[in-house]
C-alpha positions in Angstrom: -65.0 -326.6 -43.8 -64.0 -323.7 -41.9 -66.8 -322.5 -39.4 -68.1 -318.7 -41.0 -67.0 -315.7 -38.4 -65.7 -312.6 -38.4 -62.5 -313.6 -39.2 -63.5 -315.2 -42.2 -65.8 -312.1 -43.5 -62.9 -309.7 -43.2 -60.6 -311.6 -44.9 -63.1 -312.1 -47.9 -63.9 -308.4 -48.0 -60.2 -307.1 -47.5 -59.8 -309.6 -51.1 -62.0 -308.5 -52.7 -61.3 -304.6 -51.8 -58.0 -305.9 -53.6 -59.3 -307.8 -56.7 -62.4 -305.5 -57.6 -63.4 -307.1 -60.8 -64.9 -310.0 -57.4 -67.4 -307.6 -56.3 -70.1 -308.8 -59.5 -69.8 -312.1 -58.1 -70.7 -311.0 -54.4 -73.3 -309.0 -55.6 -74.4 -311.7 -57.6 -74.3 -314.2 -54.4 -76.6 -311.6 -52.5 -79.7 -312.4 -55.0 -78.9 -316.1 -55.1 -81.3 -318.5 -53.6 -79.3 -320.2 -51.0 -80.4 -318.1 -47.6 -76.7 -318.9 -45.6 -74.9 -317.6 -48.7 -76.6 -314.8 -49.2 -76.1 -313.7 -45.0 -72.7 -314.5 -45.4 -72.4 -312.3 -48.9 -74.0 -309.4 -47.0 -72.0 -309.5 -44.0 -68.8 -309.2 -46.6 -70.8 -306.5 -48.3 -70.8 -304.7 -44.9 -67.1 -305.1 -44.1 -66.4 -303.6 -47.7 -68.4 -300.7 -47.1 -66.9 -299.9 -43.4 -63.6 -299.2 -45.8 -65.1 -298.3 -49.7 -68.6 -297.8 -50.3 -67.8 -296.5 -53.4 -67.5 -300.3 -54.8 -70.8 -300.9 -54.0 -72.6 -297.6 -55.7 -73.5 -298.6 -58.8 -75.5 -301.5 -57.0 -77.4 -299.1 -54.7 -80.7 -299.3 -56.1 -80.9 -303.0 -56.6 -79.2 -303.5 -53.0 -82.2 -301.1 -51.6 -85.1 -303.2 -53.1 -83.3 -306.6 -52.2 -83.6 -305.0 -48.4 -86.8 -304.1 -49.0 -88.3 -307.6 -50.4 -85.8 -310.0 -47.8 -88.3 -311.6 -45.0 -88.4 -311.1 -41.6 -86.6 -314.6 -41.2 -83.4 -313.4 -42.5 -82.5 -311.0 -40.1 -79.0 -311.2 -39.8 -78.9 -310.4 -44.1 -81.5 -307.3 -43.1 -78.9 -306.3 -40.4 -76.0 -306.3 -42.5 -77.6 -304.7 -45.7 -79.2 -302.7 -43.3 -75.6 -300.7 -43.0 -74.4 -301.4 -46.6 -77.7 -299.6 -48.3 -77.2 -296.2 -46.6 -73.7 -296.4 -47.1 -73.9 -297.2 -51.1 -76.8 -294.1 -51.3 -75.3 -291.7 -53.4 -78.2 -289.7 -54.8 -80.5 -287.9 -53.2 -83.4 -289.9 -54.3 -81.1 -293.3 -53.0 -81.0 -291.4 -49.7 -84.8 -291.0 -49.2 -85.8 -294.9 -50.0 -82.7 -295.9 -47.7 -84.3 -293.7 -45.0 -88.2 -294.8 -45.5 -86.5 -298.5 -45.5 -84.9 -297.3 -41.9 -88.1 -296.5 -40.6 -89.2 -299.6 -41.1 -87.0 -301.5 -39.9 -86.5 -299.2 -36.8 -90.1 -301.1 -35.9 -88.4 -304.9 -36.7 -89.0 -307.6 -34.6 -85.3 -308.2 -34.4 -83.0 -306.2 -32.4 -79.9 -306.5 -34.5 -82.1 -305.0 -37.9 -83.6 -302.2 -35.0 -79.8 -301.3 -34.8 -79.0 -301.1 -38.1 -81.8 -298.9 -38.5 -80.8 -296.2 -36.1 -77.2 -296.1 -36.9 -78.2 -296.1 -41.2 -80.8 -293.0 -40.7 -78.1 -291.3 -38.8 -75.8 -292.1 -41.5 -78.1 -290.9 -44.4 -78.6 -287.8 -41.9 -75.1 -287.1 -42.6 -75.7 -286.6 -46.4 -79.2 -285.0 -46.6 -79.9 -282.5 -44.0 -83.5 -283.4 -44.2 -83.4 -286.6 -42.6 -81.9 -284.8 -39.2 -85.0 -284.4 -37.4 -85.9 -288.1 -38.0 -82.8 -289.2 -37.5 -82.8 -287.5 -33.6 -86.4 -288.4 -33.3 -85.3 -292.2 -33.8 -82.6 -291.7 -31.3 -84.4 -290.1 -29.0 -86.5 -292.9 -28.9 -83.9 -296.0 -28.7 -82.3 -294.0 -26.0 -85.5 -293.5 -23.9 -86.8 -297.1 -24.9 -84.2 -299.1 -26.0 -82.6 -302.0 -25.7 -79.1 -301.9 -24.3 -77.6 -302.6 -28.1 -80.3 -299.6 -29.5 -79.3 -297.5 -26.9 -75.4 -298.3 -27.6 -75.8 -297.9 -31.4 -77.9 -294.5 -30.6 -75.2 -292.9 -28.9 -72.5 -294.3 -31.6 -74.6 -291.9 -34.2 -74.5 -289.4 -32.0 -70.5 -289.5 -31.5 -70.4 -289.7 -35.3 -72.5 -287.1 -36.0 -70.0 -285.2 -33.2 -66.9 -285.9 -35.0 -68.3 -285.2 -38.1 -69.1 -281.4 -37.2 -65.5 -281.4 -35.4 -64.3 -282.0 -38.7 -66.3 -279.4 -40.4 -65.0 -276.4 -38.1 
């Protein structure tokens, strides 16, 4: 059995970006029982929505309460669907759970879902001018008090939100 990596995650997600009738199954995998699957499913769910969240919209809502209810012992699934659930928000309403989900996880006892956090807020800025203040608020914080991977992913929201106004002009 071939050891699970990055590698392997890519491959599955650039697949199933090919073959989209896989993405039920996938989805399905993320509310199975089996706790390595599910990490695994979600980092493929990540790599799918770095290229097409659009697959994953019409399983926004149920991929935002799955977030919500995972424990704190599956951090790596909270990290990755931590990314995929403001990328699959598509309503307004989607946008303003994603970002109260943020919050919370912005105060996580894991450094990988703290990361998440910041760079999904500034994401969900992006689409619902609302959210800016918080969003800077949050970075303003992880820069000031951060750890070295907060402080990293601040500033990558802050270069996104840069290009994304570059664009705009």
């Amino acid at each position: 059995m071939k050891r699970w990596g990055l590698p392997i995650a890519r491959d599955l997600a650039a697949e199933i970006l090919v073959d989209k009738s896989a993405v039920r199954s996938m989805v399905r995998e993320l509310f199975g029982d089996d706790v390595e699957v599910r990490k695994r499913a979600a980092d493929v769910a990540r790599r799918i929505t770095e290229k097409n969240d659009k697959l994953l919209e019409p399983y926004a809502d149920e991929l935002a309460g799955l977030l919500e209810g995972l424990p704190i012992e599956e951090s790596r699934t909270r990290w990755h669907l931590g990314l995929v659930v403001p990328r699959v928000a598509h309503t307004r309403i989607q946008r303003l759970r994603a970002a109260r989900t943020m919050s919370l996880l912005a105060q996580d006892e894991s450094n990988v879902v703290r990361c998440s956090a910041v760079e999904g807020l500034g994401l969900l800025a992006m689409q619902e001018a609302s959210l800016r203040d918080e969003a800077e608020e949050m970075i303003e914080r992880f820069l000031r008090e951060g750890t070295k991977a907060m402080k990293s992913r601040a500033r990558a929201v802050m270069r996104i939100w840069a290009t994304s106004e570059r664009r705009k002009k």
